[in-house]
PDB file of N, CA, C and O in Angstrom:
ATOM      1  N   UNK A   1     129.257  87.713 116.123  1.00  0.00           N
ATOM      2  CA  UNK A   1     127.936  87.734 115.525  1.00  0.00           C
ATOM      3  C   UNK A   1     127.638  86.454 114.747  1.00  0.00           C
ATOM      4  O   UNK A   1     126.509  85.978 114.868  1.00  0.00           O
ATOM      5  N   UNK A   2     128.642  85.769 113.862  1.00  0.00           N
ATOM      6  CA  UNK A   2     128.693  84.375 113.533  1.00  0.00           C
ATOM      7  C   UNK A   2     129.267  83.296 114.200  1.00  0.00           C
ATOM      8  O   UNK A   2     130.251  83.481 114.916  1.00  0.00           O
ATOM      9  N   UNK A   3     128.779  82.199 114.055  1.00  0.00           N
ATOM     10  CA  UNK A   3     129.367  81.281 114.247  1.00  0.00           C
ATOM     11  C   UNK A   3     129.052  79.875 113.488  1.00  0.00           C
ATOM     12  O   UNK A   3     127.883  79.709 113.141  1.00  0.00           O
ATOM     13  N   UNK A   4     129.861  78.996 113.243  1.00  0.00           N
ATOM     14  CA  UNK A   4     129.951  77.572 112.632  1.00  0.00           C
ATOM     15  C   UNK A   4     129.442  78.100 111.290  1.00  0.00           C
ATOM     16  O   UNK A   4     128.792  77.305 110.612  1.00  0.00           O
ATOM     17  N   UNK A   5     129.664  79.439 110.774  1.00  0.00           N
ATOM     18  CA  UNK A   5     129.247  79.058 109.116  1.00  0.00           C
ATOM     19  C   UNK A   5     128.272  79.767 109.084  1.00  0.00           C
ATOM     20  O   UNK A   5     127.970  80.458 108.111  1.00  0.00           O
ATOM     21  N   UNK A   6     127.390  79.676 110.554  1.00  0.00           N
ATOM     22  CA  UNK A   6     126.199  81.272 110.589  1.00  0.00           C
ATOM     23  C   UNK A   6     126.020  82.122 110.651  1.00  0.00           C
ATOM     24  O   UNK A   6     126.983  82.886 110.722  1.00  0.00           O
ATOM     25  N   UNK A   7     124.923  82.568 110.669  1.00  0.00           N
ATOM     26  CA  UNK A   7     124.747  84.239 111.089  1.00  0.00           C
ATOM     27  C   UNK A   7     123.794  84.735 112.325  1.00  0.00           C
ATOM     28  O   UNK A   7     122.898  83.989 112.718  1.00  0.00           O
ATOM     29  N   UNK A   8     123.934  85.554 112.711  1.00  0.00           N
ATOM     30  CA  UNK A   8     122.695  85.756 113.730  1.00  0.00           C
ATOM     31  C   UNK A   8     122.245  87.188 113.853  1.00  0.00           C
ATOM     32  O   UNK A   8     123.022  88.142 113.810  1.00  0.00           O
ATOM     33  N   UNK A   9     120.884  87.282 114.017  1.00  0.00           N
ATOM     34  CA  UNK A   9     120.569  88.608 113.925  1.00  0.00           C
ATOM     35  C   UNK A   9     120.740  89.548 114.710  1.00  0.00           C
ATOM     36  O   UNK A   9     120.449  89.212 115.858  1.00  0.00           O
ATOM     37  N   UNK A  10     121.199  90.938 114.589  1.00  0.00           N
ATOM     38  CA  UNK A  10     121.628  91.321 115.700  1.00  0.00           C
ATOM     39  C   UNK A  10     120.697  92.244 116.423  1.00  0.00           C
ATOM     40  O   UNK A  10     120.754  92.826 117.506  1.00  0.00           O
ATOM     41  N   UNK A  11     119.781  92.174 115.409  1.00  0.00           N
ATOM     42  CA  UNK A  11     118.506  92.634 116.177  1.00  0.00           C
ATOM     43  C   UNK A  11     117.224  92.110 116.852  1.00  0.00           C
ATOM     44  O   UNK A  11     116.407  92.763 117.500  1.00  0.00           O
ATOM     45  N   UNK A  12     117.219  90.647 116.532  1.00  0.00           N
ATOM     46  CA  UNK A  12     116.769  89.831 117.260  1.00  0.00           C
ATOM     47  C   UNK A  12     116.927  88.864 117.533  1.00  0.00           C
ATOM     48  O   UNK A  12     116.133  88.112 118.099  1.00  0.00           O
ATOM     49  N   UNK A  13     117.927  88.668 117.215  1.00  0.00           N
ATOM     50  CA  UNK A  13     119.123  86.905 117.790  1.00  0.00           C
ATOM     51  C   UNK A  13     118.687  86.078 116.877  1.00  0.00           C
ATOM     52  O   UNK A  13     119.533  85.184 116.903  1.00  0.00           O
ATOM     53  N   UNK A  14     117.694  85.723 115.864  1.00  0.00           N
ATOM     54  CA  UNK A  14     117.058  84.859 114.903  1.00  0.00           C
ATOM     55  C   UNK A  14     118.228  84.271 114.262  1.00  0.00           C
ATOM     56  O   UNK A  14     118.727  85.015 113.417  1.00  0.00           O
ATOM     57  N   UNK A  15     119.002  82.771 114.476  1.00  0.00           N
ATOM     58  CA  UNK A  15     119.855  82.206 113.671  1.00  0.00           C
ATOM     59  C   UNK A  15     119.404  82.138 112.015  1.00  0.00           C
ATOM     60  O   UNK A  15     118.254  81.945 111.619  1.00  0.00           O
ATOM     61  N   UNK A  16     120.592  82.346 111.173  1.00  0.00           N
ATOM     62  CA  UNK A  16     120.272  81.812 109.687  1.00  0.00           C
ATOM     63  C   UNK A  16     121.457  81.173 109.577  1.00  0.00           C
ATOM     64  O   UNK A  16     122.208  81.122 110.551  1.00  0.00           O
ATOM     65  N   UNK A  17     121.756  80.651 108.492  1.00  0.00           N
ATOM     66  CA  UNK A  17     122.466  79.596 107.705  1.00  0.00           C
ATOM     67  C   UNK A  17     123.754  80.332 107.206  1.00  0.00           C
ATOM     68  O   UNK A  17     124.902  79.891 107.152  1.00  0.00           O
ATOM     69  N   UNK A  18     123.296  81.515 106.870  1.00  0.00           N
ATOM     70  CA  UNK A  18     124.342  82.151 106.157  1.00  0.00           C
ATOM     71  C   UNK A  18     123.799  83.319 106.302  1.00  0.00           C
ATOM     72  O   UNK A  18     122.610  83.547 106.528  1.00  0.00           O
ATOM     73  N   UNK A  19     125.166  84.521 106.100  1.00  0.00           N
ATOM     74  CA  UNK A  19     125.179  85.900 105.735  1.00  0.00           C
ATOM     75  C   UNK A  19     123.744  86.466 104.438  1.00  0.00           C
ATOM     76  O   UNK A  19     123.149  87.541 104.507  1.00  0.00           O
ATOM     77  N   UNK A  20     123.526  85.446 103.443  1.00  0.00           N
ATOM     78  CA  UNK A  20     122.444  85.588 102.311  1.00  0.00           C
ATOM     79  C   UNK A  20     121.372  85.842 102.864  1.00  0.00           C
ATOM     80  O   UNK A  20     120.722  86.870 102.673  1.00  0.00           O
ATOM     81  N   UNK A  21     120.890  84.375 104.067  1.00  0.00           N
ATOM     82  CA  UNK A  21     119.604  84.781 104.414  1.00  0.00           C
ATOM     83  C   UNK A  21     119.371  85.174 105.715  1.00  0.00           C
ATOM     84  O   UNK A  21     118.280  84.865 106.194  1.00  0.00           O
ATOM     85  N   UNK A  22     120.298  85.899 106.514  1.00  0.00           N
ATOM     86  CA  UNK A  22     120.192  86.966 107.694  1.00  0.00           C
ATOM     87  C   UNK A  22     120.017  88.387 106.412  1.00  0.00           C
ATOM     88  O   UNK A  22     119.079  89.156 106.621  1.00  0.00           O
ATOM     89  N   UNK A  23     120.604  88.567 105.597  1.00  0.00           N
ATOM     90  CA  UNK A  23     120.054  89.424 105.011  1.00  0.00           C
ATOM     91  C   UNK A  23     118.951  89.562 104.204  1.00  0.00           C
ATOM     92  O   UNK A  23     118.701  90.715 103.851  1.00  0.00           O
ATOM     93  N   UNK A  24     118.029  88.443 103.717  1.00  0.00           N
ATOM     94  CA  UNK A  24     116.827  88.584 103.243  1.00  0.00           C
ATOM     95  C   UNK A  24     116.086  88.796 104.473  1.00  0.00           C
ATOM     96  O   UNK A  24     115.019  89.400 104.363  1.00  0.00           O
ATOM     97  N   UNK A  25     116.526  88.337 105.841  1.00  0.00           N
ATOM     98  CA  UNK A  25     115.673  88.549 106.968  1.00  0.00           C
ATOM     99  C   UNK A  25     115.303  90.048 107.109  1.00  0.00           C
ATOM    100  O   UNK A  25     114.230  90.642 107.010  1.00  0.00           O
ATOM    101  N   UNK A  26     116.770  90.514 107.418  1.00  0.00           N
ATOM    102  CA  UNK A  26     116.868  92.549 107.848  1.00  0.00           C
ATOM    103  C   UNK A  26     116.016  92.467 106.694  1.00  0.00           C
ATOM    104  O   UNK A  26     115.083  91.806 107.151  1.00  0.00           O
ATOM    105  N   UNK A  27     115.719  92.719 105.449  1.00  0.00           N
ATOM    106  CA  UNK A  27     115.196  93.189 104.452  1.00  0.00           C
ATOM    107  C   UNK A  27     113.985  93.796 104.837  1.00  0.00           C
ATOM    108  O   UNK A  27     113.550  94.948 104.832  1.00  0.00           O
ATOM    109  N   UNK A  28     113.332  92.063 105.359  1.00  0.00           N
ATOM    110  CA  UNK A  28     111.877  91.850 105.533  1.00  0.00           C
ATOM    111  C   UNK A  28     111.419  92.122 106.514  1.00  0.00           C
ATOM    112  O   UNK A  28     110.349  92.717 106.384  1.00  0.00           O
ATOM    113  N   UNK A  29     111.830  91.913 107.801  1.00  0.00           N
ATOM    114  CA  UNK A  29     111.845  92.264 108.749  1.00  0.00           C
ATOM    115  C   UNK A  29     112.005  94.072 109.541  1.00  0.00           C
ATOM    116  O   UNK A  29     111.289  94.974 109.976  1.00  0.00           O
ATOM    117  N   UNK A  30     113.177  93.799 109.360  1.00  0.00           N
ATOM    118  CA  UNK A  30     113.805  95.151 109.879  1.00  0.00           C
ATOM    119  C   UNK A  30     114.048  96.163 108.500  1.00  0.00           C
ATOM    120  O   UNK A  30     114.951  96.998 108.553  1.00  0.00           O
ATOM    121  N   UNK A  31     113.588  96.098 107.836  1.00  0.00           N
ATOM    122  CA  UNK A  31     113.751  97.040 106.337  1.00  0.00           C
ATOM    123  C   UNK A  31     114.034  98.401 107.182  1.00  0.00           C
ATOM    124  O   UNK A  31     113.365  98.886 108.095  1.00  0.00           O
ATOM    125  N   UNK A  32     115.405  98.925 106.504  1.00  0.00           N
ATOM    126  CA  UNK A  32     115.512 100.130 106.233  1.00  0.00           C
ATOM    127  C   UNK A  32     116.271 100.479 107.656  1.00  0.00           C
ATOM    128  O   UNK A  32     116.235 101.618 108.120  1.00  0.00           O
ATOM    129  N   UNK A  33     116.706  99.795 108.065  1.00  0.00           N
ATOM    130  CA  UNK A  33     117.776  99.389 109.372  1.00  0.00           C
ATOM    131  C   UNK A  33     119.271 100.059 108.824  1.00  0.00           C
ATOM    132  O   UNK A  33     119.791 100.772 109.682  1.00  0.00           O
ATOM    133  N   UNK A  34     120.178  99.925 107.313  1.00  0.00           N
ATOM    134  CA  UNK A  34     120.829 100.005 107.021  1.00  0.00           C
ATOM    135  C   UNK A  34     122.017  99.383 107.904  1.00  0.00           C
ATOM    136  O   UNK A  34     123.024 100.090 107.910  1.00  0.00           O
ATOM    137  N   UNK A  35     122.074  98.537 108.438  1.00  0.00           N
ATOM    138  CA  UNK A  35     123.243  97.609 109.229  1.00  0.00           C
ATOM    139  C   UNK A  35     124.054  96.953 108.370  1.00  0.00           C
ATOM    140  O   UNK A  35     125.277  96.943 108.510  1.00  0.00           O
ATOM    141  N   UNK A  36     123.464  96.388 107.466  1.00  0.00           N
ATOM    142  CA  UNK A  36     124.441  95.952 106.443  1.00  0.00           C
ATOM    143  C   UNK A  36     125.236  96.956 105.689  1.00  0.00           C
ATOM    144  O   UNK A  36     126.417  96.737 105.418  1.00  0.00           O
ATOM    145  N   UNK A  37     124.736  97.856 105.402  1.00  0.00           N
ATOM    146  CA  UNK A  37     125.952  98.932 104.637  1.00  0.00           C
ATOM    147  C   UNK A  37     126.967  99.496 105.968  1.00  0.00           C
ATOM    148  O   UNK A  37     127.891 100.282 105.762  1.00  0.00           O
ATOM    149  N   UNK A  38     126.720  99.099 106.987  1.00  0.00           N
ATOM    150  CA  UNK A  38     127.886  99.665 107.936  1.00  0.00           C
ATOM    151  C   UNK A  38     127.396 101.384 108.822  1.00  0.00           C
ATOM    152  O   UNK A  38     128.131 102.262 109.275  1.00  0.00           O
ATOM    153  N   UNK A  39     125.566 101.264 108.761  1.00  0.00           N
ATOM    154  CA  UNK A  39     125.753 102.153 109.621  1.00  0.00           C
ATOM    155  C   UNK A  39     125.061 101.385 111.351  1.00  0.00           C
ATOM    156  O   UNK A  39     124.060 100.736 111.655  1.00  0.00           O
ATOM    157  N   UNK A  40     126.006 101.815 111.945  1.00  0.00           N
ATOM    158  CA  UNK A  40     125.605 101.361 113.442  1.00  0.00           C
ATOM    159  C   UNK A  40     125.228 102.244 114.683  1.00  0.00           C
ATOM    160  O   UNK A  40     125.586 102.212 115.860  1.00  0.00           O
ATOM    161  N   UNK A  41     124.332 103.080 113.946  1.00  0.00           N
ATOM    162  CA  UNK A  41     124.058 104.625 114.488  1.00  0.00           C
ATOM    163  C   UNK A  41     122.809 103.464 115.426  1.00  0.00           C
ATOM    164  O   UNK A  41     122.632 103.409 116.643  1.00  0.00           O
ATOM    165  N   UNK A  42     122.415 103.005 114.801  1.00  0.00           N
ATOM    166  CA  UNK A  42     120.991 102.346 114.956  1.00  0.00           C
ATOM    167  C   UNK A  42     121.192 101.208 116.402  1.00  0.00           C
ATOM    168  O   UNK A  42     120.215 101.128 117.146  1.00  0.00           O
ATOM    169  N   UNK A  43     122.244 100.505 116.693  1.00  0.00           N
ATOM    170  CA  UNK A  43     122.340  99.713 117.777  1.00  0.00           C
ATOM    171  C   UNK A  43     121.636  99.915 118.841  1.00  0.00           C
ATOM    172  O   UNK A  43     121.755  99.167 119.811  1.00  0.00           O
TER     173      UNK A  43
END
């Protein structure tokens, strides 16, 4: 899912810089996804 230091979204491939702002992305974007707390019911 990362590479060189990045992140990528796994819900819409959108590269970020870092783990920080793939997660301000889900926030805004995909709010309420819960992927970051570890549920992957949602894939």
């Amino acid at each position: 899912m990362s590479s060189k230091g990045g992140a990528v979204c796994p819900y819409c491939g959108s590269k970020f810089k870092d783990n920080e702002e793939l997660s301000k992305h889900i926030d805004r974007i995909h709010s309420g996804s819960g992927l970051l707390e570890g549920d992957t019911s949602k894939w």
